[in-house]
C-alpha positions in Angstrom: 14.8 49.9 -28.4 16.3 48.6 -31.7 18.4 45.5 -31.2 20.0 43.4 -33.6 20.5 39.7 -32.3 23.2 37.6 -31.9 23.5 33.9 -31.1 26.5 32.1 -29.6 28.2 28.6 -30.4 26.7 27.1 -27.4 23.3 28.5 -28.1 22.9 32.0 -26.4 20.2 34.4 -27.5 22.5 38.2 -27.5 20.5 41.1 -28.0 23.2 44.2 -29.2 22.7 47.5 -30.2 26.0 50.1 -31.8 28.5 47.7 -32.9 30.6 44.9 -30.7 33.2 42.9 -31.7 31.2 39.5 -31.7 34.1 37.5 -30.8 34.9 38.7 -27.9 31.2 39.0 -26.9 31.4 35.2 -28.0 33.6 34.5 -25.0 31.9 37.0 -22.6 28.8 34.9 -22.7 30.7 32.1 -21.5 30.9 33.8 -17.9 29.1 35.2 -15.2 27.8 38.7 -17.1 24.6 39.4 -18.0 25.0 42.8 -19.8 28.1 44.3 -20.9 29.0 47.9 -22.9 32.1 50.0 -23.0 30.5 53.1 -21.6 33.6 54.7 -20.1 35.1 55.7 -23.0 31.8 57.3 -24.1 31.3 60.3 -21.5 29.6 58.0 -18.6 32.1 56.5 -16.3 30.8 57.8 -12.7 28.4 59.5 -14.3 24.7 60.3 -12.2 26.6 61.6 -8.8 23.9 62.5 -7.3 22.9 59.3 -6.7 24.9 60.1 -3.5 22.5 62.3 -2.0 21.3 58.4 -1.3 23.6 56.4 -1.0 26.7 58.4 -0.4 29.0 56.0 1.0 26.8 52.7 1.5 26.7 51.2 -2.2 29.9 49.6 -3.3 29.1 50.7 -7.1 29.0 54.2 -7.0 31.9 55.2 -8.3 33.5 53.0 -11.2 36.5 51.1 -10.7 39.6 52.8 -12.3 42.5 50.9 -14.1 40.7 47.9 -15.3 39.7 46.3 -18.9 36.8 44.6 -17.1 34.7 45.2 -13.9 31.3 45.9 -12.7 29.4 48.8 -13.4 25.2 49.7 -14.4 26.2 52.7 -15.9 25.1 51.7 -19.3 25.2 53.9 -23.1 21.9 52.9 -24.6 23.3 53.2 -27.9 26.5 50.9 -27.6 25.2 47.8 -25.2 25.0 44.4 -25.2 22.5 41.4 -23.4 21.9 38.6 -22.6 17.9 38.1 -24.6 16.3 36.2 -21.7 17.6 39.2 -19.3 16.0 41.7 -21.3 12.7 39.8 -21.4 12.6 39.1 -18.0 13.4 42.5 -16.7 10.9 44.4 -18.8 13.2 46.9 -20.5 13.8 50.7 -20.2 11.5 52.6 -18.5 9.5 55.2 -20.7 8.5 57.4 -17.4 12.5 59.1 -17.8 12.1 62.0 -20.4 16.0 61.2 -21.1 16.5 58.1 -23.2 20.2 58.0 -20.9 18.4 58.0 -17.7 16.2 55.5 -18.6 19.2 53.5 -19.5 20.8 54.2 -16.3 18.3 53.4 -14.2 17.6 49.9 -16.0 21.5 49.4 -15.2 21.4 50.7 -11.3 18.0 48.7 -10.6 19.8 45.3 -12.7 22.4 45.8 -10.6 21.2 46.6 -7.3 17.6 44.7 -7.0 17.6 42.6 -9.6 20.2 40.1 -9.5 22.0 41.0 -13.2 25.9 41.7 -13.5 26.4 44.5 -16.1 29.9 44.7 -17.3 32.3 47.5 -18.6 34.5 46.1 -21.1 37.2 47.7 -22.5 37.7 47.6 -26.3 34.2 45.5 -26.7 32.8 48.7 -28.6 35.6 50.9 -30.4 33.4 53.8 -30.8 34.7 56.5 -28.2 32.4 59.1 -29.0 31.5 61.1 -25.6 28.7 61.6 -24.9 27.1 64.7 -22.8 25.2 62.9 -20.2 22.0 65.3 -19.5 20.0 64.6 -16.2 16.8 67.3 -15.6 15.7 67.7 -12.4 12.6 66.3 -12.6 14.5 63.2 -14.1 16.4 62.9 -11.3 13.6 63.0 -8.5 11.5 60.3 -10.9 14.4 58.0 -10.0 14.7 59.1 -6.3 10.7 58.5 -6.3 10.7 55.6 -8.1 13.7 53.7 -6.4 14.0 54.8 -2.8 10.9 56.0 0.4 10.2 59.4 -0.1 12.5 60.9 2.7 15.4 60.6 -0.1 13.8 63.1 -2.6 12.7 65.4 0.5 16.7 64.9 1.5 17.4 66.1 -1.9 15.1 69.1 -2.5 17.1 70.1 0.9 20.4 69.7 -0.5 19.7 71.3 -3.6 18.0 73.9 -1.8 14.7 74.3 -0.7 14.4 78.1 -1.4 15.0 76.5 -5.4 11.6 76.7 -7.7 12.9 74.4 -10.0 13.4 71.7 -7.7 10.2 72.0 -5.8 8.3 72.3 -9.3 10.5 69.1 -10.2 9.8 67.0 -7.0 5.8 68.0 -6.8 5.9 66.9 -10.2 7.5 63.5 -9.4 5.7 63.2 -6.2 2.2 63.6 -7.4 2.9 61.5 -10.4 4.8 58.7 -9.4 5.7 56.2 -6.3 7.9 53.8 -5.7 8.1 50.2 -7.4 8.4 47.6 -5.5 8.7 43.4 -6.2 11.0 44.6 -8.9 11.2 41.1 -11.5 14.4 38.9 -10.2 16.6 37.4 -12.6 16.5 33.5 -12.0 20.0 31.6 -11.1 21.2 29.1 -13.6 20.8 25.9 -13.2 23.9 24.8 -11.2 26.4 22.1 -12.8 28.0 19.2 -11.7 31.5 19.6 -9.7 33.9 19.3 -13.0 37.5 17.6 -11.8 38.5 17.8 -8.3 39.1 21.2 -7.1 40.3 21.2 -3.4 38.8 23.6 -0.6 40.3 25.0 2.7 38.1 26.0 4.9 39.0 29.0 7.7 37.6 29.2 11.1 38.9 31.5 13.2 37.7 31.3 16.9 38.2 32.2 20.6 36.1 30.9 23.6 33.8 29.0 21.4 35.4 25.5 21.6 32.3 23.9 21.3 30.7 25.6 18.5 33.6 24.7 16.6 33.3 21.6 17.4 29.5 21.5 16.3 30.7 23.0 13.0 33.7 20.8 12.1 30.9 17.9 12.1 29.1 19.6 9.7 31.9 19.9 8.0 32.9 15.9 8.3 29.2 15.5 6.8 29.6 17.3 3.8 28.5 15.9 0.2 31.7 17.3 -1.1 34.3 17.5 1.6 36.5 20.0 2.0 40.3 19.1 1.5 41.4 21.2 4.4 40.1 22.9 7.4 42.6 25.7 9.1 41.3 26.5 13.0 42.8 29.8 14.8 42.1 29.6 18.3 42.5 32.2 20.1 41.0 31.1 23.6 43.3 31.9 26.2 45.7 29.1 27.4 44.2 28.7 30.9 40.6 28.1 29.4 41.4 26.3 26.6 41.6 22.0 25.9 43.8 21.6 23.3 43.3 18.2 23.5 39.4 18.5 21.8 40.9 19.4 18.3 41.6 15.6 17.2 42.6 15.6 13.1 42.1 11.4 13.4 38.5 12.0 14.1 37.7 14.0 10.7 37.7 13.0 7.1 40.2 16.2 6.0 43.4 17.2 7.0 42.9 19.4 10.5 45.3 22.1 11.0 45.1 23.8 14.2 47.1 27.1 15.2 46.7 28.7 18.5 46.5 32.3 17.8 48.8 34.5 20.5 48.2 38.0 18.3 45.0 39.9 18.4 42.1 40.1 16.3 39.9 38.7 13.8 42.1 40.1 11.2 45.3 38.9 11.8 43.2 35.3 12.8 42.1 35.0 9.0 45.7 36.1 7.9 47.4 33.6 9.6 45.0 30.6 8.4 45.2 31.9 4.6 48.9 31.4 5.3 48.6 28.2 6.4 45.9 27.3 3.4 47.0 24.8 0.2 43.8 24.6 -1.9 42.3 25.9 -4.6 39.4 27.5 -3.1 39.4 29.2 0.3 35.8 28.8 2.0 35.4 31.8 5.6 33.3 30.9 7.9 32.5 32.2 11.4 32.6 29.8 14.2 29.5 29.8 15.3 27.7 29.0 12.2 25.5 25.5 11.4 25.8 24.0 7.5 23.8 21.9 5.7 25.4 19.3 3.9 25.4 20.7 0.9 27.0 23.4 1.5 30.8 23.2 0.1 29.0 21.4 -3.0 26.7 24.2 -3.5 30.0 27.2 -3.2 32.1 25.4 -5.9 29.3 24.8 -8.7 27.9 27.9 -8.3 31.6 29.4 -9.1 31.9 26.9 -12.1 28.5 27.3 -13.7 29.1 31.2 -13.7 32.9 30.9 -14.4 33.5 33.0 -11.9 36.2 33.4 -8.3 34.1 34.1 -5.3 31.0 34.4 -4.1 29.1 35.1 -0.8 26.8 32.6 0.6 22.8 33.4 2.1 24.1 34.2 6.2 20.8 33.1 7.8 20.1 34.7 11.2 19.1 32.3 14.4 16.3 33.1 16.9 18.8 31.9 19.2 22.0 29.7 19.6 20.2 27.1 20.3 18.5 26.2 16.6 20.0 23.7 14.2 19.5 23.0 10.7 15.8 22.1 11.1 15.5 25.7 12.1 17.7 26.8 9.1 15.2 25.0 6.6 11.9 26.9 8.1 13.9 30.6 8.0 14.4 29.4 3.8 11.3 28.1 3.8 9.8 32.0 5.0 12.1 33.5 2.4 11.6 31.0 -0.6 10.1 33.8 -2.9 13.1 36.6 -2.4 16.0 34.2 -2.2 16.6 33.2 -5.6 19.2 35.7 -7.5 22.8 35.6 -8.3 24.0 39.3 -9.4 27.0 40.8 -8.1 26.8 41.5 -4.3 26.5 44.4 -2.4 28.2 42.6 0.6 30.8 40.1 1.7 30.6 37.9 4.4 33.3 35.9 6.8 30.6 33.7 7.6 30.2 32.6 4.3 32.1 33.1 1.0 34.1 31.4 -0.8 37.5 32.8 -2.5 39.6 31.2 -5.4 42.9 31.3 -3.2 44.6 33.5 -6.1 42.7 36.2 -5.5 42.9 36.2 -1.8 46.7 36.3 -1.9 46.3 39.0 -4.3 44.3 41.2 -2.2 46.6 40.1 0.7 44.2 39.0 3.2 42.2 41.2 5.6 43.3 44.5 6.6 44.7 44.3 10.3 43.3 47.6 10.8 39.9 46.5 11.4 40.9 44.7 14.6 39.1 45.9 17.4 36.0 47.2 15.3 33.7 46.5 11.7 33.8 46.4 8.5 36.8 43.9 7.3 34.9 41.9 5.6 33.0 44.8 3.7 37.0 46.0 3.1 37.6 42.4 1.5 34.8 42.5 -0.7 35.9 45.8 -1.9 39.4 45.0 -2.6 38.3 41.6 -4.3 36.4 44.1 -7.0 39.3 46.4 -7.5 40.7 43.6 -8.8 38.4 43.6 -11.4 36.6 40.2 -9.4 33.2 40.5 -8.4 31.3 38.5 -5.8 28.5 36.8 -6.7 25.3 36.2 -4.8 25.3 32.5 -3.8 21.4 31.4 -2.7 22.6 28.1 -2.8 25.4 28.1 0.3 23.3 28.5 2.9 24.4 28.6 6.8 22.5 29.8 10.3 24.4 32.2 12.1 23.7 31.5 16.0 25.6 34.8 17.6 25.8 33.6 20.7 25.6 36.0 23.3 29.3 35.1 24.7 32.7 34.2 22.9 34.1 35.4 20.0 36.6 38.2 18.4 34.1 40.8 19.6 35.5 40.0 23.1 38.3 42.2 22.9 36.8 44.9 21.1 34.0 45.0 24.1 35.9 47.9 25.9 34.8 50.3 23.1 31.7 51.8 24.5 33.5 52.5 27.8 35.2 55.6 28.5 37.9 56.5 31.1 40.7 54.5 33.4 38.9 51.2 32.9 39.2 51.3 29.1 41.2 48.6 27.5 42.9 50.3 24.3 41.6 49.3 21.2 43.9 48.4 18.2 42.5 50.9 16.0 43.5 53.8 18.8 47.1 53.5 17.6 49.2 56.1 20.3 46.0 58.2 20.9 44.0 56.3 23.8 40.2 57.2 23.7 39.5 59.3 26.6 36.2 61.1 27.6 34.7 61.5 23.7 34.0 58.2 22.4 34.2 58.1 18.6 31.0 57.7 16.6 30.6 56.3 14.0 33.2 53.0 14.6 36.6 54.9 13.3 37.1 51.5 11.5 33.5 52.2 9.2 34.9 56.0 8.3 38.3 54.4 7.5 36.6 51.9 5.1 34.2 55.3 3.9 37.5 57.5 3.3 39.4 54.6 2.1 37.2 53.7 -0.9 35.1 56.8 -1.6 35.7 60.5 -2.5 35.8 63.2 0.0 32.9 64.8 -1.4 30.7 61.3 -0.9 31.6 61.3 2.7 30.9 64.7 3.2 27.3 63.5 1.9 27.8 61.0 4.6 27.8 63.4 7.0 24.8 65.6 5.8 22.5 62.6 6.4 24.0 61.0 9.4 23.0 64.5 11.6 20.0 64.8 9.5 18.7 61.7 10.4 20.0 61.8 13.7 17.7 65.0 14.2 14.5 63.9 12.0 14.9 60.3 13.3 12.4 59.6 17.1 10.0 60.8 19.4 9.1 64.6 18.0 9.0 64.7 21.7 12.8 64.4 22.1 13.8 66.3 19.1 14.8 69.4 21.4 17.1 66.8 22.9 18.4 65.9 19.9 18.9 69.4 19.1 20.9 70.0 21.8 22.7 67.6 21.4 24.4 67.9 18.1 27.7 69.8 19.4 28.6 66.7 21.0 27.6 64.3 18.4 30.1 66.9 15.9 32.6 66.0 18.3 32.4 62.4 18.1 32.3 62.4 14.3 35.1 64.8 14.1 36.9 62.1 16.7 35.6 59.3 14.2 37.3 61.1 11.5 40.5 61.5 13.4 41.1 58.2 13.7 40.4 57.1 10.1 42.7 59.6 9.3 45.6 58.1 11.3 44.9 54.7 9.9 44.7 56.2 6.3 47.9 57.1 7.0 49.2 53.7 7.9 47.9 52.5 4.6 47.0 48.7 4.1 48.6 46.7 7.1 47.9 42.6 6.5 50.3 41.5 9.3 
């Protein structure tokens, strides 16, 4: 590569190739990108599909964001990009095993994006040439990226998708096979040094629970301890009334205001929706309640969003061996993980056990979509709607927590009656006026809602090539008769999985 270089006022090393307008590229350095280009207007928005054959419907990125001047995307035009110098350095450049000068652009993007910690930007208007570009993938292109990025099982998934009777593709993924493998301990993009606090930004924290009084109560001393306290802290409780002490919630005890709300809907949904109502700050912190936090955790949530000039982020959620560890535990599990922690980038996740939301933005999206209650994925839905928006959510190594998961309590309660099947069934939310009888849906209708919601038809269709293929190549080759024979039920229960998504497509967006 060519570049021509280009410094900032506050010092920035830019490396540029086509030509940017330098002023705006000025104030893009300022803020949390890494890379940024203007590649939609060039012949590559959404281009390299196949990339599905992988990933189908599990990688938030794979399709670019429509309707927006400014939002995440790798897909990158080598002739028309810009970079951050210390970026480029650290991540080694484009890879010369592509024959295709735009695959080895796109794969530098994808692997930025996805393993390395980098946010690469589309802009809109930073480069004025519009020139479209014929974006020309060969096959043996293509399975040098499935070898080189993913386990072998994706490129043998492929060469059955593009079909196996093909010569070309066998002659394409022998010749990737035999000459390639997969890279691994790709180079990690450092975080930047975190600044100060600058003014006094206020911060609501959210904790909806139910049946875990005591866990909360555990947390909101973390929360007293904190090195920057938190201006407000929102409980919904939904414990029911003959189980509950109201009387253990006392605001005098605490060093924030303490607003308590005893929840009588249902849900974790509508929990979360009726503590953002209730919320006043700047910054809206989620958390679960049955997390542990260092003190430095607020701190850590709101510099990391002012260094990067940036609106939310998603903490490290740090597993516990068992609900019985504390924050002594939480410093070992870092300790283990020391090497792989530190990145920013733009997640591929969001969490309610940890992230932190400007409150702007979470009244734009308009809270969590009620109809998740009863199964998973809301919080994946949040993240998703927060980057529609043109805001991504940044990586946060910083805001660590330890997630005990204790093996009783919490929202999952009422959405325990989904694995049973008949008269003792309790309705689930998500079953609307169709109870669940004998065929229980699988996967959760609520996951292929979020899949049909925020992907194409043709990537869920994907989907559903791998789930059965995995479900048959997947165990004991002992029980793969089994398996065999029982695929016309599993059908069933995806085409029951699909019904319901359908129904709650129909609904749209519920947030109350």
């Amino acid at each position: 590569m060519i570049f021509k270089e280009y410094t900032t006022a506050n010092g920035a090393l830019l490396l540029y190739t086509g030509a940017p307008n330098l002023n705006v590229l000025e104030q893009l350095a300022s803020g949390y990108g890494d890379i940024w280009h203007s590649s939609f207007e060039q012949g590559y928005k959404n281009a390299f599909q196949d990339l599905a054959i992988q990933s189908s419907v599990l990688f938030w990125y794979i399709n670019d964001f429509e309707g927006l001047n400014e939002c995440v995307s790798w897909r990158i035009n080598s002739n028309h990009f810009a970079i951050r110098k210390s970026v480029w350095e650290t991540l080694g450049g484009f890879d010369a095993d592509y024959e295709n000068i735009q695959m080895q652009a796109l794969d530098f993007g994808y692997n930025a994006l996805r393993n390395q910690g980098v946010v690469p930007l589309y802009v809109s208007q930073l480069f004025t040439e519009t020139l479209t570009e014929s974006i020309q993938i060969s096959a043996r292109d293509r399975y040098v990226f499935f070898i080189k990025n993913f386990k072998i099982d994706h490129a043998l998934f492929m060469l059955y998708r593009k079909g196996l009777w093909k010569y070309s593709e066998w002659k394409a993924f022998l010749n990737a096979k035999n000459n390639f493998s997969q890279v691994r301990n790709r180079p990690l993009l450092p975080p930047r040094k975190l600044k100060s606090i600058s003014g006094n930004p206020t911060v609501s924290y959210i904790i909806p629970t139910m049946l875990r009084q005591d866990f909360t109560l555990r947390l909101l001393e973390d929360l007293s301890g904190q090195s920057y306290l938190p201006t407000q802290v929102v409980i919904v409780d939904a414990t029911p009334e003959n189980v509950r002490d109201e009387a253990l919630y006392k605001a005098k005890n605490y060093p924030f205001e303490l607003t308590v709300n005893w929840q009588t809907t249902k849900g974790s949904c509508r929990a979360r929706n009726e503590a953002i109502a209730l919320c006043t700050s700047e910054y809206i912190v989620f958390g679960d309640d049955d997390i542990r936090i260092p003190p430095n955790f607020i701190e850590s949530h709101i510099q990391l969003l002012q260094t990067y000039n940036a609106a939310a982020c998603n903490g490290l959620d740090i597993m516990a061996d068992h609900p019985e560890q504390d924050l002594n535990d939480l410093k070992s599990k870092l300790d283990a993980i020391e090497k792989s922690r530190w990145f920013v980038g733009s997640t591929q996740m969001f969490s309610n056990a940890n992230s932190c939301v400007k409150r702007a933005y979470v009244n734009q999206v308009g809270g969590n979509d009620i109809n998740y209650d009863g199964g998973y994925g809301e919080d994946g839905d949040f993240g998703i709607a927060l980057l529609k928006l043109g805001i991504p959510v940044l990586h946060n190594p910083f805001a660590t927590n330890l997630h005990l998961k204790p093996m009783s309590g919490g929202y999952r309660f009422w959405g325990s009656q989904a694995k049973i099947l008949g008269k003792k069934r309790k309705q689930q939310p998500w079953e609307l006026d169709t109870p669940v009888k004998w065929i229980r849906p699988v996967p959760s209708p609520t996951l292929m809602y979020q899949f049909c919601k925020h992907f194409t038809p043709k990537q869920v269709k994907e989907f559903k090539h791998k789930y059965f293929f995995l479900f048959l190549v997947n165990g004991s080759k002992w029980t793969f008769i089994y398996r065999v024979l029982r695929i016309p039920y599993k059908r069933l229960q995806f085409k029951k999985s699909q019904f319901y998504a359908k129904k709650l497509l129909q609904l749209g967006v519920r947030t109350r």
